[in-house]
TIFI-840333 format. One record per atom (N, C-alpha, C): x, z, y. Coordinates in steps of 0.02 Angstrom, whole numbers, plus 50000, padded with zeros to 5 digits. Each point is the difference from the previous one (the first is absolute). Layout:
N
ATOM     x     z     y
ATOM     X     Z     Y
...
***
This chain:
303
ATOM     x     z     y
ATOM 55595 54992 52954
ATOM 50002 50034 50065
ATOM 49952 49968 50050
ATOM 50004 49936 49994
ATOM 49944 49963 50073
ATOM 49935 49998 49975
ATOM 49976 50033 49922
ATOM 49950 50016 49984
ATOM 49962 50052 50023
ATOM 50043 50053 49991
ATOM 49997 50087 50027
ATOM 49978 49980 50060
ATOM 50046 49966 50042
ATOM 50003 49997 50073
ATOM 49934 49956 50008
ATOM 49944 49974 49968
ATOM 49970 49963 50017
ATOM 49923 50040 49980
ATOM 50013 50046 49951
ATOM 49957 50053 49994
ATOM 49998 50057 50043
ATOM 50070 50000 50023
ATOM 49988 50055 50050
ATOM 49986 49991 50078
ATOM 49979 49928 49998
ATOM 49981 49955 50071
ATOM 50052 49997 50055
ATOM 50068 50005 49990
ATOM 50049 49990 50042
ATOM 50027 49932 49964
ATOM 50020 49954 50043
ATOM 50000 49958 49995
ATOM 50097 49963 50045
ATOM 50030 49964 49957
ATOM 50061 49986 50042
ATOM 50002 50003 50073
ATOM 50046 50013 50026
ATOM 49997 49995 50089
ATOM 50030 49919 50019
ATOM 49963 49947 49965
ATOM 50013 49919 50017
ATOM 50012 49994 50071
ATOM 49947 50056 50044
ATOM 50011 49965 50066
ATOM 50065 50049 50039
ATOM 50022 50024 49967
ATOM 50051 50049 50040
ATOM 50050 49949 49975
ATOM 50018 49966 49958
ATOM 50074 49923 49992
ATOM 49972 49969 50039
ATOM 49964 49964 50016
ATOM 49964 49949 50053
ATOM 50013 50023 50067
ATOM 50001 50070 50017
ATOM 49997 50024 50053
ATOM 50079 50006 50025
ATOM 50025 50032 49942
ATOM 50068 50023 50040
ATOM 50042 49908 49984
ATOM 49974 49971 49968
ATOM 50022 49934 50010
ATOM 50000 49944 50040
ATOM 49933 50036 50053
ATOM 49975 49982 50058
ATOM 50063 50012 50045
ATOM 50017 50071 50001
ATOM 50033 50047 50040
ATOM 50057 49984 49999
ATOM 50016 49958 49940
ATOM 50080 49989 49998
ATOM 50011 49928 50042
ATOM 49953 49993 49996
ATOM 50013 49885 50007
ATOM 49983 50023 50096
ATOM 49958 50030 50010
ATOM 50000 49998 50082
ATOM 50036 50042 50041
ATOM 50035 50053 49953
ATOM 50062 50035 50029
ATOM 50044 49961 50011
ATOM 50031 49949 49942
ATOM 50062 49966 50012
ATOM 49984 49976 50036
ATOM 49912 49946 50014
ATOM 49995 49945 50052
ATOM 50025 50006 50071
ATOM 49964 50089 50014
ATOM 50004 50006 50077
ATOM 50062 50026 49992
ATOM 50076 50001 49964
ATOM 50046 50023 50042
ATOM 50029 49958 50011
ATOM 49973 49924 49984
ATOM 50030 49940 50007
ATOM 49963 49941 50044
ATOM 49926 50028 50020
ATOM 49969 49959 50026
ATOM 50004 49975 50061
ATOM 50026 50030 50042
ATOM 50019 49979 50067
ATOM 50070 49961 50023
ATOM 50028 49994 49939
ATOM 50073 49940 49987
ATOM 49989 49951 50037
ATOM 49951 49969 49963
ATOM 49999 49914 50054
ATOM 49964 49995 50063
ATOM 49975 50043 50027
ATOM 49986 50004 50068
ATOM 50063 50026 50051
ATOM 50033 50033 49961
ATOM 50067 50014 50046
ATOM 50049 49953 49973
ATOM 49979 49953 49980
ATOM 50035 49935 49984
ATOM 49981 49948 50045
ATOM 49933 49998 50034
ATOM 49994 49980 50025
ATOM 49938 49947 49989
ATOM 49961 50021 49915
ATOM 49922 49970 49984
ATOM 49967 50037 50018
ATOM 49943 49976 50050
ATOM 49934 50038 50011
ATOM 49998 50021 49968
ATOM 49939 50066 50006
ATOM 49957 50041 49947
ATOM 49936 49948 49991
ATOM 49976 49958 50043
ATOM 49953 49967 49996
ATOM 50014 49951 49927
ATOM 50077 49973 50021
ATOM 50014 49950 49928
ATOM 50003 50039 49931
ATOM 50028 50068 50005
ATOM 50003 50032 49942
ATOM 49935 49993 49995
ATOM 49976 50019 50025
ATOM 49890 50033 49975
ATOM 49998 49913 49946
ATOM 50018 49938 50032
ATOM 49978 49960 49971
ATOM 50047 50005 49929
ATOM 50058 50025 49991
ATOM 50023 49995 49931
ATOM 49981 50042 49985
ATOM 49987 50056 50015
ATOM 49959 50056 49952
ATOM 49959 49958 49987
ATOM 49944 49969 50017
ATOM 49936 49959 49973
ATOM 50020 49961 49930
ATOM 50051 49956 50023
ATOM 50024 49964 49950
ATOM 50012 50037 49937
ATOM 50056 50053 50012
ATOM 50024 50026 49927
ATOM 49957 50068 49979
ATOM 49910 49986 50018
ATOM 49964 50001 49973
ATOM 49954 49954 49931
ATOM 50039 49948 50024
ATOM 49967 49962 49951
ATOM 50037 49997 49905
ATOM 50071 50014 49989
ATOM 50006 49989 49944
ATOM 49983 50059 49946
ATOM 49986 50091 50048
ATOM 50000 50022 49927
ATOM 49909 50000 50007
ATOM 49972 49954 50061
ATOM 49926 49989 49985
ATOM 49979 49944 49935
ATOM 50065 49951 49991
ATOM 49987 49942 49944
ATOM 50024 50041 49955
ATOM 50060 50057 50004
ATOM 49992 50019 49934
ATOM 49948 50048 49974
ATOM 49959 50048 50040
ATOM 49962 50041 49944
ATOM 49932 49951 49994
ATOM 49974 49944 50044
ATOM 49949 49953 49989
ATOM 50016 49966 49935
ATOM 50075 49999 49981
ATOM 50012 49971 49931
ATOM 49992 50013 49945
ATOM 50021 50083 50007
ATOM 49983 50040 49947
ATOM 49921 50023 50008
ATOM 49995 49983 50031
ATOM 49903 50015 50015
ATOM 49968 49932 49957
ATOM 50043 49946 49972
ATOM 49935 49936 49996
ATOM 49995 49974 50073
ATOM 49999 50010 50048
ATOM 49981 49975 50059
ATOM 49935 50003 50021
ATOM 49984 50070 49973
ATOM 49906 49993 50011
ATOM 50010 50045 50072
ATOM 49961 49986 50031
ATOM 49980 50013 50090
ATOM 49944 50018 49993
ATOM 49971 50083 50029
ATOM 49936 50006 50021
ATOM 49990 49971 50067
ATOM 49940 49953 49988
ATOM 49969 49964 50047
ATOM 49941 50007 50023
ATOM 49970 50046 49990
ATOM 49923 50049 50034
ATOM 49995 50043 50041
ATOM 49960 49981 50042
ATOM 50011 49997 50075
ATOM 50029 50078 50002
ATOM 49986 50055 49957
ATOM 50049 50059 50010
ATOM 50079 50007 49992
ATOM 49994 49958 49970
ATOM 50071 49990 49987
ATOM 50038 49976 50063
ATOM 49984 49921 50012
ATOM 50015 49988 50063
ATOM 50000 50046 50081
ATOM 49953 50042 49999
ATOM 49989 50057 50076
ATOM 50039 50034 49953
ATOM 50007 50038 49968
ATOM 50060 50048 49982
ATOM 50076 49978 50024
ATOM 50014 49939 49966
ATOM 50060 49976 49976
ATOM 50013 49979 50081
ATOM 49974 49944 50020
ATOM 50025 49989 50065
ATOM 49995 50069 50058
ATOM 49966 50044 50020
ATOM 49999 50060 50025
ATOM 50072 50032 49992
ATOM 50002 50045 49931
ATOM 50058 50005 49999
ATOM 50073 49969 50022
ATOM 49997 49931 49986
ATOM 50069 49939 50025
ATOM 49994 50020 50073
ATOM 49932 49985 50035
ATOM 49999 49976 50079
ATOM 50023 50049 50035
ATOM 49983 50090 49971
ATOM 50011 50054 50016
ATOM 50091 50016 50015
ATOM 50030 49981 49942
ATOM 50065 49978 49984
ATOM 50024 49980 50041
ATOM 49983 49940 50023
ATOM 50026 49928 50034
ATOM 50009 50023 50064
ATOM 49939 50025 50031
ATOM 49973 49995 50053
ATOM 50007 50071 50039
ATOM 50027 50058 49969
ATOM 50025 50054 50016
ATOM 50082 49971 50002
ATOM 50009 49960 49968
ATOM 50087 49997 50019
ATOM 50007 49945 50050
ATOM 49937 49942 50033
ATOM 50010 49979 50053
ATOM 49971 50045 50052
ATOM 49964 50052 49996
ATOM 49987 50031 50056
ATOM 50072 50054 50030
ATOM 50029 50016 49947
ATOM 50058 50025 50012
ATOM 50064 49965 50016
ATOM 50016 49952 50027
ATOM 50036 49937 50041
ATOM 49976 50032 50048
ATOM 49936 49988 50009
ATOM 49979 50021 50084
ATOM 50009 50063 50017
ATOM 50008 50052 49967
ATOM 50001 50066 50027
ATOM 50053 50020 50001
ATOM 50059 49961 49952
ATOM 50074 50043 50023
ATOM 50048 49949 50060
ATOM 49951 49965 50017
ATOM 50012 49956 50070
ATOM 49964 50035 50044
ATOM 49942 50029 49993
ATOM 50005 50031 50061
ATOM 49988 50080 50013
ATOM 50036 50042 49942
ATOM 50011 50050 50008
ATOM 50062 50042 49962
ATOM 50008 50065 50006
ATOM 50057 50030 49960
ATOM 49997 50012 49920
ATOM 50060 49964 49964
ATOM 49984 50012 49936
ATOM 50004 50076 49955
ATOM 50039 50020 50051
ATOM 50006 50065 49973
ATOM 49939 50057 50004
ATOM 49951 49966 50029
ATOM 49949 50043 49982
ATOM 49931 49930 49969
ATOM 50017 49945 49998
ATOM 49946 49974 49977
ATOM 50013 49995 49926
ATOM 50063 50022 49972
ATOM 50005 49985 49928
ATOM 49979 50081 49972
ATOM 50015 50037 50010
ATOM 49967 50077 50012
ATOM 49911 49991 49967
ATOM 49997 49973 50056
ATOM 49910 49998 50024
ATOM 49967 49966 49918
ATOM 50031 49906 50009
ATOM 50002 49987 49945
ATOM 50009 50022 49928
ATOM 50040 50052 49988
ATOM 50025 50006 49948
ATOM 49931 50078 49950
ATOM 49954 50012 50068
ATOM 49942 50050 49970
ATOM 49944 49952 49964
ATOM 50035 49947 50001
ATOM 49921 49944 49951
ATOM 49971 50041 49924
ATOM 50042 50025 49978
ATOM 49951 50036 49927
ATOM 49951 50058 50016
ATOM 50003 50028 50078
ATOM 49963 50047 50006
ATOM 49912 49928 50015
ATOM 49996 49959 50025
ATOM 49952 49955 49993
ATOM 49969 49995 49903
ATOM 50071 49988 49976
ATOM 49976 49967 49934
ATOM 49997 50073 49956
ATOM 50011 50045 50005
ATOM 49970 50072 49989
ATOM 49942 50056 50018
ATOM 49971 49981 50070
ATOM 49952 50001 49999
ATOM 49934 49970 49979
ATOM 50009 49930 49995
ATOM 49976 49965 49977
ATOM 49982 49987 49921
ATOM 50029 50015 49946
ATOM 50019 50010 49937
ATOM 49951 50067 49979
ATOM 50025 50070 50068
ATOM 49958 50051 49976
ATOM 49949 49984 50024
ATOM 49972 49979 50028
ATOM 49919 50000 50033
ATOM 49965 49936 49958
ATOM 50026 49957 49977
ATOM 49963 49937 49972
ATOM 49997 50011 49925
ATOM 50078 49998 49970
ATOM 50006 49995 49947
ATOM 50015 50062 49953
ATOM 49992 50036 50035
ATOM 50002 50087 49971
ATOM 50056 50009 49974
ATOM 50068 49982 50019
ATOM 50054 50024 49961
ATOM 50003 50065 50019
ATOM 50039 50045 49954
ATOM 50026 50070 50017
ATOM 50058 49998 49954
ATOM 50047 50060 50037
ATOM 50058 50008 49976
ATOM 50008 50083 49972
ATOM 50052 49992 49971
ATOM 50004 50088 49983
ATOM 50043 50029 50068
ATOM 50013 50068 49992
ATOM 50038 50023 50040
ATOM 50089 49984 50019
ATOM 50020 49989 49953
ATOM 50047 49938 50024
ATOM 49999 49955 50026
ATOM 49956 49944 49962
ATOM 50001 49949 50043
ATOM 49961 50016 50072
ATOM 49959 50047 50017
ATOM 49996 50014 50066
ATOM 50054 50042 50041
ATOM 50043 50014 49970
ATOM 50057 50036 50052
ATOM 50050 49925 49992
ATOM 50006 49954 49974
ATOM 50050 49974 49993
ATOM 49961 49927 50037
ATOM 49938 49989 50003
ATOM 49973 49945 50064
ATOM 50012 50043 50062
ATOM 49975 50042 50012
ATOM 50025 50046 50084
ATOM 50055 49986 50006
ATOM 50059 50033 49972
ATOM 50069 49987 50010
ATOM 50016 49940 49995
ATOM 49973 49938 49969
ATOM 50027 49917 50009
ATOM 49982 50007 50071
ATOM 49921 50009 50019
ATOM 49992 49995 50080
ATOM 50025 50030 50032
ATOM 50042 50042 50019
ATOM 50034 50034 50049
ATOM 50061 49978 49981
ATOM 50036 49968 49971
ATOM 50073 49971 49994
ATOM 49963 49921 50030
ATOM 49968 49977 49992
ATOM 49997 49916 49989
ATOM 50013 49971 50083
ATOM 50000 50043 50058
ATOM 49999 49989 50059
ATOM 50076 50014 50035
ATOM 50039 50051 49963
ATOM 50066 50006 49977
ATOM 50040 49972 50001
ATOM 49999 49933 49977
ATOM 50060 49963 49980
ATOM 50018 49956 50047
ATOM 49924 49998 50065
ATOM 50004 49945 50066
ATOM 50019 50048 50047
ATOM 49984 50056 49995
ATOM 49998 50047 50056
ATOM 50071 49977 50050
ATOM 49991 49998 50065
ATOM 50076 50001 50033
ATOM 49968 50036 50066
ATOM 50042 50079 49978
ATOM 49972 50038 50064
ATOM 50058 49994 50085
ATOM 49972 50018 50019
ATOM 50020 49983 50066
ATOM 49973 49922 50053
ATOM 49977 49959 49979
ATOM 49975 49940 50019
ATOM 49970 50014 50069
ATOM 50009 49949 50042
ATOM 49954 50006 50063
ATOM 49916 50003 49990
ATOM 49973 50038 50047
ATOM 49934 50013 50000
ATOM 49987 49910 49984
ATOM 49929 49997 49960
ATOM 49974 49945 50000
ATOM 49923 50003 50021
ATOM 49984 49948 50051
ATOM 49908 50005 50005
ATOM 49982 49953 49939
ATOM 49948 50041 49985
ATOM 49957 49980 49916
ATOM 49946 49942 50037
ATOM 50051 49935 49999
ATOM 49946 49945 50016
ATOM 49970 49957 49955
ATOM 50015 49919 49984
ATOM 50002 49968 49963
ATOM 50023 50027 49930
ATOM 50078 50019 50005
ATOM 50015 50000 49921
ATOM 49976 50030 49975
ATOM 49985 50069 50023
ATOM 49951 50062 49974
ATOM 49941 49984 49958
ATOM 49959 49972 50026
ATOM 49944 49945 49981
ATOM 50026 49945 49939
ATOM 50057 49972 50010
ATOM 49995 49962 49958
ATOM 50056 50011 49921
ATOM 50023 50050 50015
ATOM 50026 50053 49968
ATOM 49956 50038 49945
ATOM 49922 50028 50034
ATOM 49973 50031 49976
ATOM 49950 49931 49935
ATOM 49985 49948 50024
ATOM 49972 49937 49971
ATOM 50057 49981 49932
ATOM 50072 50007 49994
ATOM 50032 50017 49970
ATOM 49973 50054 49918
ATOM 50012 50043 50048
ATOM 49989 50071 49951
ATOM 49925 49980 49969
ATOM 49967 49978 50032
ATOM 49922 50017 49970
ATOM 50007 49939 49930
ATOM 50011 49952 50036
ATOM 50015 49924 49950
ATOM 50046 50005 49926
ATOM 50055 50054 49996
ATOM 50022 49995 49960
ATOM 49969 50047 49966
ATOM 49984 50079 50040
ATOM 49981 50044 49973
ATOM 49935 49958 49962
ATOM 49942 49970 50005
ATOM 49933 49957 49966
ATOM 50034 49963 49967
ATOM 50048 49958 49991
ATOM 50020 49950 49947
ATOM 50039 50040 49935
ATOM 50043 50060 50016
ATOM 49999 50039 49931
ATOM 49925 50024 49975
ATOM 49967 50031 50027
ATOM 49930 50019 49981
ATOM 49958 49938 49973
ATOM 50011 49935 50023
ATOM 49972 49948 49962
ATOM 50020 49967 49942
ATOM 50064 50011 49989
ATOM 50039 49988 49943
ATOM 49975 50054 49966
ATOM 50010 50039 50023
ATOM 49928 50058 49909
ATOM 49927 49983 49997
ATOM 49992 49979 50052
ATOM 49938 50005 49973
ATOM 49976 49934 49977
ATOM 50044 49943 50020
ATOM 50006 49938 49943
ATOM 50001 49992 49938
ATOM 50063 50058 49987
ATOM 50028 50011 49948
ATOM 49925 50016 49933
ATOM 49953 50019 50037
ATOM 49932 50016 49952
ATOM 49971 49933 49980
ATOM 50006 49960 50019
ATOM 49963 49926 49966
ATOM 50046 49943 50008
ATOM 50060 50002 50026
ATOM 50038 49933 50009
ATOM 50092 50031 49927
ATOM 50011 49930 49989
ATOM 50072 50025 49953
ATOM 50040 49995 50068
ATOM 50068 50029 49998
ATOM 50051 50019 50037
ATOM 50036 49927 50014
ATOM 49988 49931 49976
ATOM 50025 49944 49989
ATOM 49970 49964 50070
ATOM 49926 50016 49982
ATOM 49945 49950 50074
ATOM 50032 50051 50059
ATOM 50013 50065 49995
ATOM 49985 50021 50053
ATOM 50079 49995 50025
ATOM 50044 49975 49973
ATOM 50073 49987 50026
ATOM 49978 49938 50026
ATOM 49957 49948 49963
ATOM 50005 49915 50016
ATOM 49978 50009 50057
ATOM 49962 50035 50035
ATOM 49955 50008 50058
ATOM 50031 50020 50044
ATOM 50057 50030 49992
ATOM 50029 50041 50052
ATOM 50055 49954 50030
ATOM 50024 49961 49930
ATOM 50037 49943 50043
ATOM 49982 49941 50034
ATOM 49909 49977 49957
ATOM 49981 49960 50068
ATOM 50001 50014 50056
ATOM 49986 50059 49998
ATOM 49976 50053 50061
ATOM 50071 49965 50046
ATOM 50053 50051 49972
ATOM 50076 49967 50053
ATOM 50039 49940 50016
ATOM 49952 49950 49955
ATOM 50021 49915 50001
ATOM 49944 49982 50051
ATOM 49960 50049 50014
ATOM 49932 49953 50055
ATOM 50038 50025 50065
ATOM 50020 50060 49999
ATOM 50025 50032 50066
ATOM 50067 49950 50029
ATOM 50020 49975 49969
ATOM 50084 49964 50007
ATOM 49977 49944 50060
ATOM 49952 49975 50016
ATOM 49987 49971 50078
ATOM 50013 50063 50047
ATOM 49979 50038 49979
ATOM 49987 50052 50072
ATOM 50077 50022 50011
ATOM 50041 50024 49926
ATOM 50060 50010 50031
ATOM 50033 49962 50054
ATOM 50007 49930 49958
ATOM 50022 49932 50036
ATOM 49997 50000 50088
ATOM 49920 50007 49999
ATOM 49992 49989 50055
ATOM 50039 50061 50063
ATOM 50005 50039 49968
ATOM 50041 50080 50038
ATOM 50071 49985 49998
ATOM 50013 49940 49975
ATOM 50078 50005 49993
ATOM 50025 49958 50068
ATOM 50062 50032 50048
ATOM 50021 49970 50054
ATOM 50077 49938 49970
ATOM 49961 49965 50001
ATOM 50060 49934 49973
ATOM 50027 49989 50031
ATOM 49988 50015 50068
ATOM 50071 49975 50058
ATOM 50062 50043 49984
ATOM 49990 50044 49990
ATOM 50055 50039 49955
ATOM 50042 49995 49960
ATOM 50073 50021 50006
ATOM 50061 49965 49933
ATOM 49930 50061 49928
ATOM 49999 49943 49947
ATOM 50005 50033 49946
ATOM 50044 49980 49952
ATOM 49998 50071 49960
ATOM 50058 49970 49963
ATOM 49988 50008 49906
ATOM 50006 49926 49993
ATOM 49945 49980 49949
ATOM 50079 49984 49950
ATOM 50060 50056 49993
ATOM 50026 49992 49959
ATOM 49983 50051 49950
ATOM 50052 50014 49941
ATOM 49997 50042 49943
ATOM 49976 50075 50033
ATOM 50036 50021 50046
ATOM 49977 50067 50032
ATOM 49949 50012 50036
ATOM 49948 49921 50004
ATOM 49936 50010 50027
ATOM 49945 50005 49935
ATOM 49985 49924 49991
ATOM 49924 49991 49948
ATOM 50028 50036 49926
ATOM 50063 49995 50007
ATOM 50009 50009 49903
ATOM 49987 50083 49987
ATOM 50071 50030 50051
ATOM 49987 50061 50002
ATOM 49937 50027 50006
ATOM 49965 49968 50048
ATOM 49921 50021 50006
ATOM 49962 49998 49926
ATOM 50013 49935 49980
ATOM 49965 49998 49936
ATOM 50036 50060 49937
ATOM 50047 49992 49993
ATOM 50039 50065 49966
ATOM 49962 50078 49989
ATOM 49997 50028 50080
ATOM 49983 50062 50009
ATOM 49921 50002 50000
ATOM 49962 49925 50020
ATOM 49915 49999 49975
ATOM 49980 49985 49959
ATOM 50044 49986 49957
ATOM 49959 49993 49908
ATOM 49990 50065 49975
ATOM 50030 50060 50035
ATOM 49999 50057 49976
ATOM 49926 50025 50013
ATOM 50000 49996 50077
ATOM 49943 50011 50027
ATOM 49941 49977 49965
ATOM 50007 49940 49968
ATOM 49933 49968 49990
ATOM 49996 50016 49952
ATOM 50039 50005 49919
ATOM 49998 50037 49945
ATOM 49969 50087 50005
ATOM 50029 50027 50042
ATOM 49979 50055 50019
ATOM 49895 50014 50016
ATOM 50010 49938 50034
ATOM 49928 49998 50012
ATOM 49963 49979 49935
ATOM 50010 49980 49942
ATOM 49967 49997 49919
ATOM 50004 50080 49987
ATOM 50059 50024 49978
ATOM 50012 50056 49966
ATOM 49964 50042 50044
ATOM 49971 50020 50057
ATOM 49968 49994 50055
ATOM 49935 50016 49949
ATOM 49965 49952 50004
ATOM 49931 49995 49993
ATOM 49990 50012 49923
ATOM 50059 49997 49955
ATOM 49986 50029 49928
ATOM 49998 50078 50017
ATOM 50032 50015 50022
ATOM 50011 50082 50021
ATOM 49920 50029 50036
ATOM 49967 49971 50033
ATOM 49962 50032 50012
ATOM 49920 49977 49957
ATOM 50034 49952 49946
ATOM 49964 49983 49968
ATOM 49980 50061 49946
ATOM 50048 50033 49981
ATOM 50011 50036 49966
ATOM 49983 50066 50011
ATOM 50036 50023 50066
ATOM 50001 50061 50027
ATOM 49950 50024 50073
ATOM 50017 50027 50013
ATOM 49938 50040 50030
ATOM 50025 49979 50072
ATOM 49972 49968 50065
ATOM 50026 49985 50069
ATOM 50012 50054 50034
ATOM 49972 50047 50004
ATOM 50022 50050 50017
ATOM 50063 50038 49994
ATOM 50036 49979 49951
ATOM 50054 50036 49953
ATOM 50046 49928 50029
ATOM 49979 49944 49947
ATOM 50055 49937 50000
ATOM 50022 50008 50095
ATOM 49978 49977 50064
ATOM 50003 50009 50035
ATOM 50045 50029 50045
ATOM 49999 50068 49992
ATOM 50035 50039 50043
ATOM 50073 49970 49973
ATOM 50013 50000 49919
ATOM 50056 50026 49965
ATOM 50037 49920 50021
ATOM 49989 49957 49989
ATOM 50005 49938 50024
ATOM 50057 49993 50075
ATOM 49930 49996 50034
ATOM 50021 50024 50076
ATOM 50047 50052 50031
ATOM 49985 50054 49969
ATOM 50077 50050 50004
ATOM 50061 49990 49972
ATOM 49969 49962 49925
ATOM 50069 49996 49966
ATOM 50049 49964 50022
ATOM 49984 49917 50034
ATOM 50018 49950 50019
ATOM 50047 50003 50056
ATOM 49981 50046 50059
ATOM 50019 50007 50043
ATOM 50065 50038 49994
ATOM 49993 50060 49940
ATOM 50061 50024 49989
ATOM 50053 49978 49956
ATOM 49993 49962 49968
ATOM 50030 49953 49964
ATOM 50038 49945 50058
ATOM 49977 50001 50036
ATOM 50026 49917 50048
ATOM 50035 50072 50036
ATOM 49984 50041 50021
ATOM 50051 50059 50051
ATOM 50050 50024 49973
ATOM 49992 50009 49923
ATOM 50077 50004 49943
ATOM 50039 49971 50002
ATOM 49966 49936 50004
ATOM 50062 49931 49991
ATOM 50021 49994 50076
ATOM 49968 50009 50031
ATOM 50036 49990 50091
ATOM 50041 50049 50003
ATOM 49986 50051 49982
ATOM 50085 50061 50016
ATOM 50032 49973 49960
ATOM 49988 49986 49911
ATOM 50071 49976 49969
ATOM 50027 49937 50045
ATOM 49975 49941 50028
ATOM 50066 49954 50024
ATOM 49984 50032 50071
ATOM 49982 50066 50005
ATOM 50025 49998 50092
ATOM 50043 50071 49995
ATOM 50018 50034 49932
ATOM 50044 50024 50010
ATOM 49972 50079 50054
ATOM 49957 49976 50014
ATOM 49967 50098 50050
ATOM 49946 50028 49976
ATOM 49995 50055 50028
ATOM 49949 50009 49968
ATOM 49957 50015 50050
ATOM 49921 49997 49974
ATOM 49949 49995 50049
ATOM 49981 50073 50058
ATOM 49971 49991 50056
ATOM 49987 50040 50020
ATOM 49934 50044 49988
ATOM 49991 50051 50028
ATOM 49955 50055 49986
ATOM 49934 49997 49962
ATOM 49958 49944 50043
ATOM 49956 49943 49974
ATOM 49993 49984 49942
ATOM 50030 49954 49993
ATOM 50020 49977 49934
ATOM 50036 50024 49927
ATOM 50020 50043 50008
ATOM 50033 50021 49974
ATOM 49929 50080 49954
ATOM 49980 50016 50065
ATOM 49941 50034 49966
ATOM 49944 49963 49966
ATOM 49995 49921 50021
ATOM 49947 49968 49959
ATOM 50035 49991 49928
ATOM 50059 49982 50023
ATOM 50016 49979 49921
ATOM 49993 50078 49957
ATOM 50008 50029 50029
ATOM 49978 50089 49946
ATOM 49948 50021 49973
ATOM 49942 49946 50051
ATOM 49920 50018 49984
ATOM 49978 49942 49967
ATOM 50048 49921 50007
ATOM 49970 49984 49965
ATOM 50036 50000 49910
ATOM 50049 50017 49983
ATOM 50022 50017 49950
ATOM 49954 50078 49935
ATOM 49987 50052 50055
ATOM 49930 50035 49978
ATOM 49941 49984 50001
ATOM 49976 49940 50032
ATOM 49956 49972 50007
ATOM 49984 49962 49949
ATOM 50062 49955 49980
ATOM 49984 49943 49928
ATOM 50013 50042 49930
ATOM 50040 50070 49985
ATOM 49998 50042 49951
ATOM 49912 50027 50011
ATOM 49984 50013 50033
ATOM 49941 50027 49999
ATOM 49940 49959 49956
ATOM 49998 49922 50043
ATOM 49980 49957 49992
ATOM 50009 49979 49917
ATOM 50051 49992 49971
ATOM 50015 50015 49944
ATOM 49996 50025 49953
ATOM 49995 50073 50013
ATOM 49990 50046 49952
ATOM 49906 50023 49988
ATOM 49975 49968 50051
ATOM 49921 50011 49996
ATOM 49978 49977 49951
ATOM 49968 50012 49941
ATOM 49958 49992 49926
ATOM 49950 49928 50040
ATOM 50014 49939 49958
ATOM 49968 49951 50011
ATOM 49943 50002 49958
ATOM 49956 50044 49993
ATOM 49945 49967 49966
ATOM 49936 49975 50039
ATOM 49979 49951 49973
ATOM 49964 49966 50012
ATOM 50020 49957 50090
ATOM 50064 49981 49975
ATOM 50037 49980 50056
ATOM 49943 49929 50065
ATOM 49980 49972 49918
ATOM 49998 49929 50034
ATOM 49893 50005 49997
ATOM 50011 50057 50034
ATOM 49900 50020 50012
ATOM 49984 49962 50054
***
């Protein structure tokens, strides 16, 4: 059969397990990720254990790699780019939900694959069939959905707006650089890179962190933190195999939509309600959105 299938140039959908495996590990993360801050750990200190429990499944696939590191100078501007992009979009976002409304800066945020989709079609020539183009539209029109909170006081589009939008662009270019890595680097350097990347940033958190402040550095602070960010950071491997594989354009949306509705599943099951209008329609678009995504004929996925 994987002969046929290899004559007939369709090829397994590797990056659609990678993907919705993505989807699963950062769904659970975010319906759990905000625990130890309402515990009473910074987000600044979490950012630094996310960094950390980046590092063990980086020793493990460097293990199963031999421990070989691309070390040419493309490697390095790829690899660190991508990390800093990472890093440095999630310290710019400290600053923006301090000084603006989250309910529309996670919104704003959450259109980053339309960056790493334009980008993909104009550089790297992906195309999709007609599914997967009705089923990326519909990820984008749910993906803003799941933050939406209508009624909010008028807001003037100052600072956060701006730094909101530095956000979107940063993550939206660091998925688009993870494919296009993916053409000369293994999936091993370009994880090792991503965690230097968040072990160099761990001064800058530090320095953002207000220590005059009770923290609370028991089990329901760093551990829990560490708990719900090993997910995150695993997520970020299966991550970069997925678009190693699959097409950014496609991996992307399905990812990003999926995730969000996955973490909004699990928040009605322990909250017991169910969501409003909003939400409740994203989770509809993005559920036709990832069948779509799905059912699109992968050939020549990983072009």
């Amino acid at each position: 059969m994987a002969a046929k299938a290899a004559k007939a140039g369709v090829r397994p959908a590797g990056w659609l397990g990678y993907a919705l495996a993505t989807t699963l590990l950062w769904g659970v993360w975010g319906a759990f990720a905000g625990l130890p801050s309402q515990h009473g750990f910074p987000e600044t200190l979490i950012y630094v254990v996310w960094a950390l429990t980046m590092v063990p499944p980086a020793l493990v696939v460097l293990a199963r790699a031999g421990w070989r590191i691309r070390r040419d100078a493309r490697a390095v501007a790829y690899g660190l780019s991508i990390g800093l992009l990472g890093a440095g979009g999630q310290m710019v976002l400290f600053y923006a939900v301090k000084a603006g409304p989250t309910y529309l800066i996670f919104p704003l945020i959450s259109l980053s694959p339309v960056i790493t989709i334009v980008l993909s079609f104009l550089f790297l020539r992906e195309r999709t069939g007609g599914l997967g183009t009705a089923g990326i539209l519909l990820a984008l029109c749910a993906l803003p959905l799941f933050d939406y909170a209508p009624g909010g006081a008028p807001q003037s589009y100052g600072l956060w707006f701006v730094l909101a939008l530095g956000v979107l662009v940063a993550w939206g270019m660091q998925a688009y650089l993870i494919k296009l890595a993916n053409a000369s680097m293994d999936a091993e350097s370009i994880f090792f890179y991503m965690t230097a990347s968040a072990l160099l940033v761990i001064p800058v958190a530090l320095a953002m962190t207000d220590f005059s402040q009770p923290i609370n550095y028991g089990p329901s602070g760093p551990l829990l933190a560490a708990a719900t960010q090993v997910l995150n950071a695993i997520g970020a491997l299966t991550l970069v195999h997925a678009f190693r594989q699959g097409k950014a354009l496609v991996v992307s949306p399905l990812v990003n939509a999926g995730a969000p509705l996955l973490t909004t599943v699990i928040a009605i099951a322990l909250a017991g309600t169910l969501p409003g209008g909003a939400k409740l329609a994203g989770i509809v678009l993005s559920l036709v959105a990832a069948m779509l995504l799905a059912l699109q004929p992968d050939d020549n996925a990983s072009a």
